[in-house]
Backbone as XML, in Angstrom:
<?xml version="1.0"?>
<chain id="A" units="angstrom">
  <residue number="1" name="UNK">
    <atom name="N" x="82.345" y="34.338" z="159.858"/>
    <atom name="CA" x="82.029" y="33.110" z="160.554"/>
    <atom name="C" x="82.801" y="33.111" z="161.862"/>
  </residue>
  <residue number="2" name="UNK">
    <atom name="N" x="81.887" y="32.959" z="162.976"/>
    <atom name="CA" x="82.651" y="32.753" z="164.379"/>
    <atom name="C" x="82.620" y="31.370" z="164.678"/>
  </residue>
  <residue number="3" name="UNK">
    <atom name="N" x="83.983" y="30.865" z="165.381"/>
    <atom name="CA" x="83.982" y="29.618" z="165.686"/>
    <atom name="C" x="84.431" y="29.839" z="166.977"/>
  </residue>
  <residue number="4" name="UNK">
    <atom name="N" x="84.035" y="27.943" z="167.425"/>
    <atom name="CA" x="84.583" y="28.275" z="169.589"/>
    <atom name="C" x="85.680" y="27.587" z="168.819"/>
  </residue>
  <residue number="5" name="UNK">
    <atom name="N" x="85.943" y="26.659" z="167.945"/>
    <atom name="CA" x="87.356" y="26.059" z="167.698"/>
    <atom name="C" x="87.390" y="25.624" z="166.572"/>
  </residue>
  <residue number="6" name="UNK">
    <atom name="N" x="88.540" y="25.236" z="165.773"/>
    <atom name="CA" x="88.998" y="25.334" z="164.635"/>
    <atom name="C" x="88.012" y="24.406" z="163.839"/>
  </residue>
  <residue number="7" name="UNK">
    <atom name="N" x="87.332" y="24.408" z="162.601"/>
    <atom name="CA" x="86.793" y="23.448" z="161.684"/>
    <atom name="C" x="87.163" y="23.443" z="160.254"/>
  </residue>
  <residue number="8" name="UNK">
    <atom name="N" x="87.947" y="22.499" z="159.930"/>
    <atom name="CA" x="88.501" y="23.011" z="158.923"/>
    <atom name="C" x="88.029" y="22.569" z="157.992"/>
  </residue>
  <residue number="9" name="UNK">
    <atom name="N" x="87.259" y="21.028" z="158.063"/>
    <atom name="CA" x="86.220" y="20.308" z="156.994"/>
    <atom name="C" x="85.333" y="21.034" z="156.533"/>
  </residue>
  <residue number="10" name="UNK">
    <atom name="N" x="84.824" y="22.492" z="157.812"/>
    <atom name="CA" x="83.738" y="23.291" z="156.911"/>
    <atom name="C" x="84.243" y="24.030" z="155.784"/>
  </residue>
  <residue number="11" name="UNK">
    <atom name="N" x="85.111" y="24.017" z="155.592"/>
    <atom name="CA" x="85.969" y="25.454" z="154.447"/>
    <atom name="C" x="86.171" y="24.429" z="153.450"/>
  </residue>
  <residue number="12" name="UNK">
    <atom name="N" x="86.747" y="22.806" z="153.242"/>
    <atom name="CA" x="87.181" y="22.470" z="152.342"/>
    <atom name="C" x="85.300" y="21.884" z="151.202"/>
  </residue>
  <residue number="13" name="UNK">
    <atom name="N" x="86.446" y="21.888" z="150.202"/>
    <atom name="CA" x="84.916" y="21.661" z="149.031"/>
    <atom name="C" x="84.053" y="22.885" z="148.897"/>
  </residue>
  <residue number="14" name="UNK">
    <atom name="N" x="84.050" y="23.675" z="148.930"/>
    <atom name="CA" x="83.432" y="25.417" z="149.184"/>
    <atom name="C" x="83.778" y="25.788" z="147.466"/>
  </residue>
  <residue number="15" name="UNK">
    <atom name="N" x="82.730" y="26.008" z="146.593"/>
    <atom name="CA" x="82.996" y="26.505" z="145.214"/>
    <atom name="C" x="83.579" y="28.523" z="145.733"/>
  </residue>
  <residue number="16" name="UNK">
    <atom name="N" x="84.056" y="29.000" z="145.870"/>
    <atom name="CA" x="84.522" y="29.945" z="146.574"/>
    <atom name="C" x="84.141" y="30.988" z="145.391"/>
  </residue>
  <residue number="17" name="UNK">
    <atom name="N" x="83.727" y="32.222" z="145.446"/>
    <atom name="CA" x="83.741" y="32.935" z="145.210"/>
    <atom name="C" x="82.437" y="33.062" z="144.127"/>
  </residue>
  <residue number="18" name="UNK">
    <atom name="N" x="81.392" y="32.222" z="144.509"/>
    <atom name="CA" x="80.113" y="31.666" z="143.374"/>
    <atom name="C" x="79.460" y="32.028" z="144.469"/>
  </residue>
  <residue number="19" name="UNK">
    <atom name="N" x="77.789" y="31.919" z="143.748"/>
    <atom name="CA" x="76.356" y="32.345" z="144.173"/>
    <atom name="C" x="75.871" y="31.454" z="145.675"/>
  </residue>
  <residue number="20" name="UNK">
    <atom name="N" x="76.846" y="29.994" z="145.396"/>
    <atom name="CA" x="76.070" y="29.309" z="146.114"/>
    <atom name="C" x="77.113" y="28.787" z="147.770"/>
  </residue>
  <residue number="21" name="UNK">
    <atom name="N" x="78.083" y="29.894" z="147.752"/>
    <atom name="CA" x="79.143" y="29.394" z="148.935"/>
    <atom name="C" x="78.268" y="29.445" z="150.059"/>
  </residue>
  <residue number="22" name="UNK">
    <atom name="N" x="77.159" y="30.314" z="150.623"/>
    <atom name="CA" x="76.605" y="30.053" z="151.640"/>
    <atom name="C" x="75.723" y="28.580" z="151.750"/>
  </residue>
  <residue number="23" name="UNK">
    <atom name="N" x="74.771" y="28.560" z="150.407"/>
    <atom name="CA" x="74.647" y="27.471" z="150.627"/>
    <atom name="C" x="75.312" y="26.211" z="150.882"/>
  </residue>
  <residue number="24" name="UNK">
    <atom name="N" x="76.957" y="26.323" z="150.516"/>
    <atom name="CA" x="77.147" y="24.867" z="150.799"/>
    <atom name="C" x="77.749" y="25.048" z="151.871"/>
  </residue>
  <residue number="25" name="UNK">
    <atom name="N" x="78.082" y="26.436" z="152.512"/>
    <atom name="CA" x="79.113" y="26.544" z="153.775"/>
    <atom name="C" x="77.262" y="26.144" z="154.969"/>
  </residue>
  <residue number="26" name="UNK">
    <atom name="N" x="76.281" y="26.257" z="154.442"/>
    <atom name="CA" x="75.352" y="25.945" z="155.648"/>
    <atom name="C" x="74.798" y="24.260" z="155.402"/>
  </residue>
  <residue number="27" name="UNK">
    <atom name="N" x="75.340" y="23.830" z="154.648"/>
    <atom name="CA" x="75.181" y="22.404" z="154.185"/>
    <atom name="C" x="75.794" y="21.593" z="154.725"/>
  </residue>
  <residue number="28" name="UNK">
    <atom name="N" x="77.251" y="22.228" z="154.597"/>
    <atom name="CA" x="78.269" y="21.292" z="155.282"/>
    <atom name="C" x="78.146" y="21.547" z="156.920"/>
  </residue>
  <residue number="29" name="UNK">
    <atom name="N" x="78.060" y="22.975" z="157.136"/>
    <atom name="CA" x="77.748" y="22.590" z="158.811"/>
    <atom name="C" x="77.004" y="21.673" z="159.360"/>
  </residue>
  <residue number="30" name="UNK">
    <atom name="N" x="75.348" y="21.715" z="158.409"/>
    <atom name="CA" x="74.652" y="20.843" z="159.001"/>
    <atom name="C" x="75.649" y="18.937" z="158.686"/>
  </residue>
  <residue number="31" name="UNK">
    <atom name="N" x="75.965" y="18.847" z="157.957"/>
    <atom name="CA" x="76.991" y="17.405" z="158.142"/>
    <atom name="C" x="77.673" y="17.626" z="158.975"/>
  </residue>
  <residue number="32" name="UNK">
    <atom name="N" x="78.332" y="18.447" z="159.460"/>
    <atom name="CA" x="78.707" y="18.530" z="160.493"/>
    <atom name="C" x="78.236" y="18.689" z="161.806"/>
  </residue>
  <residue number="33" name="UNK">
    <atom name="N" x="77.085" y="18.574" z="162.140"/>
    <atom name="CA" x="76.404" y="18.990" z="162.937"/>
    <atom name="C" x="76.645" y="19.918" z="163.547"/>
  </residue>
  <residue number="34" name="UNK">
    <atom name="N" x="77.089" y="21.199" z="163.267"/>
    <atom name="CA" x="77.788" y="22.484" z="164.087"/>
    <atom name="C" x="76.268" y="23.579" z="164.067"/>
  </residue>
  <residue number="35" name="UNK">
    <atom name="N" x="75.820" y="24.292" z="165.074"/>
    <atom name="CA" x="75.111" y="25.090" z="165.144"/>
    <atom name="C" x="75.438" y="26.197" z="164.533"/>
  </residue>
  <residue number="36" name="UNK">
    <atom name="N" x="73.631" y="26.869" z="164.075"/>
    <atom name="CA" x="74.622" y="27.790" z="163.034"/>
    <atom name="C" x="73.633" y="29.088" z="163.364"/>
  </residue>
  <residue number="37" name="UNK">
    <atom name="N" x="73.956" y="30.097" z="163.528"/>
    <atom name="CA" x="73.296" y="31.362" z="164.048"/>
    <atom name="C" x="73.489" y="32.563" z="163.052"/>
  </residue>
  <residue number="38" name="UNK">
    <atom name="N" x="72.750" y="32.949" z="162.061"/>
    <atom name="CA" x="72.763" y="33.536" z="160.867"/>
    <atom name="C" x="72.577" y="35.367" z="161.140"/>
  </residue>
  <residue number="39" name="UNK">
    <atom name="N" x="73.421" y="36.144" z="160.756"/>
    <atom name="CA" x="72.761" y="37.710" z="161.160"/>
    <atom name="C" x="72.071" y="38.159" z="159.979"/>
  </residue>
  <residue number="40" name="UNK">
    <atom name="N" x="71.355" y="39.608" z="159.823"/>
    <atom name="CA" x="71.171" y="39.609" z="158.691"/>
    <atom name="C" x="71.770" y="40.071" z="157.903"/>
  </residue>
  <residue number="41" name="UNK">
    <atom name="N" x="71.804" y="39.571" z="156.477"/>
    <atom name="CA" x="72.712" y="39.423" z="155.690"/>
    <atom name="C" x="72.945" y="40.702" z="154.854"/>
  </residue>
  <residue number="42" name="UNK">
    <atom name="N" x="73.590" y="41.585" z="154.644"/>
    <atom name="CA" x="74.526" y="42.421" z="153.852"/>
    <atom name="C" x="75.054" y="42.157" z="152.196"/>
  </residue>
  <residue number="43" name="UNK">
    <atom name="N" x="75.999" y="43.051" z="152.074"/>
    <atom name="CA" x="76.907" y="43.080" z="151.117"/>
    <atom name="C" x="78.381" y="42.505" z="151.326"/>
  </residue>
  <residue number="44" name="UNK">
    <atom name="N" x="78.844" y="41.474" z="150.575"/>
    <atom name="CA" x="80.330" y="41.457" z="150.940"/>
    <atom name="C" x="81.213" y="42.608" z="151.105"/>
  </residue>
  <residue number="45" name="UNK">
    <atom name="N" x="82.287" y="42.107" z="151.966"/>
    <atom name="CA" x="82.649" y="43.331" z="152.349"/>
    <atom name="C" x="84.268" y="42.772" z="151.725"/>
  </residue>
  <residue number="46" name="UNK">
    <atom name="N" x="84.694" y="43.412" z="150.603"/>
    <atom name="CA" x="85.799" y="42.994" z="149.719"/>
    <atom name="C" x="86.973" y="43.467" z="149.768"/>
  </residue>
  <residue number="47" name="UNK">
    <atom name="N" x="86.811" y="45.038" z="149.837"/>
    <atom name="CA" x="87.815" y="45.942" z="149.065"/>
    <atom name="C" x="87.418" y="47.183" z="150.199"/>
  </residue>
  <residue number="48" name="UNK">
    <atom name="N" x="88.511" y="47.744" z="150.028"/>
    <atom name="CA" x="88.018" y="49.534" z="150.685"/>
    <atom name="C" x="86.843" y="50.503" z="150.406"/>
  </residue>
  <residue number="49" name="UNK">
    <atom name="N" x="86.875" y="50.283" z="149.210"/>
    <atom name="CA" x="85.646" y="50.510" z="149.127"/>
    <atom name="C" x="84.228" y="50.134" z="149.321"/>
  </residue>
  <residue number="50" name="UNK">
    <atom name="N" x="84.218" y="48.645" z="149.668"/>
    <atom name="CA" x="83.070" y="48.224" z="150.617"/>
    <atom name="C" x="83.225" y="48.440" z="151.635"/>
  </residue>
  <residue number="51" name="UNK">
    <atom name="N" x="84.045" y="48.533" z="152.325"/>
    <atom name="CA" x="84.468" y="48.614" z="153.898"/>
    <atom name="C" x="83.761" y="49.896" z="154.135"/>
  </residue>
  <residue number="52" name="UNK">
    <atom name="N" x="84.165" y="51.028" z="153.278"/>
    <atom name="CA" x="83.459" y="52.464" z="153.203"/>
    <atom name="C" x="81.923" y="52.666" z="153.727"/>
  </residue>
  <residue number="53" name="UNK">
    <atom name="N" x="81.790" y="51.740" z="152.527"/>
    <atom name="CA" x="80.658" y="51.330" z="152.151"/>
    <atom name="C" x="79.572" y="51.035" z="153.566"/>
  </residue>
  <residue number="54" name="UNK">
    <atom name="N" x="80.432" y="49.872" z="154.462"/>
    <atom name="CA" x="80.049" y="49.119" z="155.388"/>
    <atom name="C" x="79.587" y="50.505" z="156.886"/>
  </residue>
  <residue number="55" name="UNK">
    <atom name="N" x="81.189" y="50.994" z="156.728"/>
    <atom name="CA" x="80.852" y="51.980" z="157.728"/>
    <atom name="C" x="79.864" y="53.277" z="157.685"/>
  </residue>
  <residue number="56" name="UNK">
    <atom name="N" x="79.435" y="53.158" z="156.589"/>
    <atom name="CA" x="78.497" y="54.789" z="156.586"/>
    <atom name="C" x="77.057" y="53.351" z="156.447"/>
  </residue>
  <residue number="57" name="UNK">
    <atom name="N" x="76.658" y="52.678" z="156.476"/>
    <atom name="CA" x="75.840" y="51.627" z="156.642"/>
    <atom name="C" x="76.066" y="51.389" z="158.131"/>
  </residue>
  <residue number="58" name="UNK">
    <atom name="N" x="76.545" y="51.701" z="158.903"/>
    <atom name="CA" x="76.960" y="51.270" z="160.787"/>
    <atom name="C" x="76.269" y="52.813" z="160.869"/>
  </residue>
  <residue number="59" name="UNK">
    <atom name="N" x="77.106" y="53.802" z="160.787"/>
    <atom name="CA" x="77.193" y="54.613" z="161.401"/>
    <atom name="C" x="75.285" y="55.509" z="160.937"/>
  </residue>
  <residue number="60" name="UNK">
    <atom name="N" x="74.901" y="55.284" z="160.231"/>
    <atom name="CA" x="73.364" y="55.643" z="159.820"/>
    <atom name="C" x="72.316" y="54.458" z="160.506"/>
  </residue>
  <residue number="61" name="UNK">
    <atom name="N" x="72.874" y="53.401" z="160.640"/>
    <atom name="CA" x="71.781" y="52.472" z="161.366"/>
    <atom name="C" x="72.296" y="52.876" z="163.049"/>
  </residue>
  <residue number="62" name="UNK">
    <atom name="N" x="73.355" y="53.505" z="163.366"/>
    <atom name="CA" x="73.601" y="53.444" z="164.154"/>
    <atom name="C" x="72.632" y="54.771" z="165.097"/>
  </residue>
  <residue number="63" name="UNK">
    <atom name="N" x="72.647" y="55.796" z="164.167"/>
    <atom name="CA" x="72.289" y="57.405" z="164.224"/>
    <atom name="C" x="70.351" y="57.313" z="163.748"/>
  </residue>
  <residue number="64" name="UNK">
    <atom name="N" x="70.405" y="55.926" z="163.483"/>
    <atom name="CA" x="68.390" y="55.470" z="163.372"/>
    <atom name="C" x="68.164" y="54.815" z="164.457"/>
  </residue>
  <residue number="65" name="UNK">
    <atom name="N" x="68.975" y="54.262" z="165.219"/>
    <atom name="CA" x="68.574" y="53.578" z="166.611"/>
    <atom name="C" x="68.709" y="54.291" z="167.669"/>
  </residue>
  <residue number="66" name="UNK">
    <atom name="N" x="69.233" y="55.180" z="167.874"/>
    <atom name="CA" x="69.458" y="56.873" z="168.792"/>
    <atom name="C" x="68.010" y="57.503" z="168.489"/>
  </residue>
  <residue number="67" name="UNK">
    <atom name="N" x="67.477" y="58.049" z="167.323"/>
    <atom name="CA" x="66.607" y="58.809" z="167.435"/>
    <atom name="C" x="65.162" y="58.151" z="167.959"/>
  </residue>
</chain>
């Protein structure tokens, strides 16, 4: 999540680590009225081994947009 400045009401009440944190983290923005610009969506990226994960996923989309 990128912010221009701090929001901290969006983080509180967040069931954290459940199915539905996006939904309520895009719920509460909209109460908040904060604009919200979505990429497309992935795998969490947790542990080193997702991170791994993440970079051979960069570096192959990266080496499909070259050819």
């Amino acid at each position: 999540i990128g912010l221009r400045r701090p929001q901290p009401a969006l983080f509180q009440g967040i069931a954290w680590g459940t199915q539905s944190v996006l939904t309520q983290t895009l719920a509460r923005a909209a109460q908040l009225k904060l604009q919200v610009a979505q990429l497309p969506a992935i795998w969490d990226v947790d542990d080193a081994t997702d991170w791994q994960r993440y970079q051979a996923f960069v570096r192959s989309s990266n080496a499909s947009a070259i050819e």
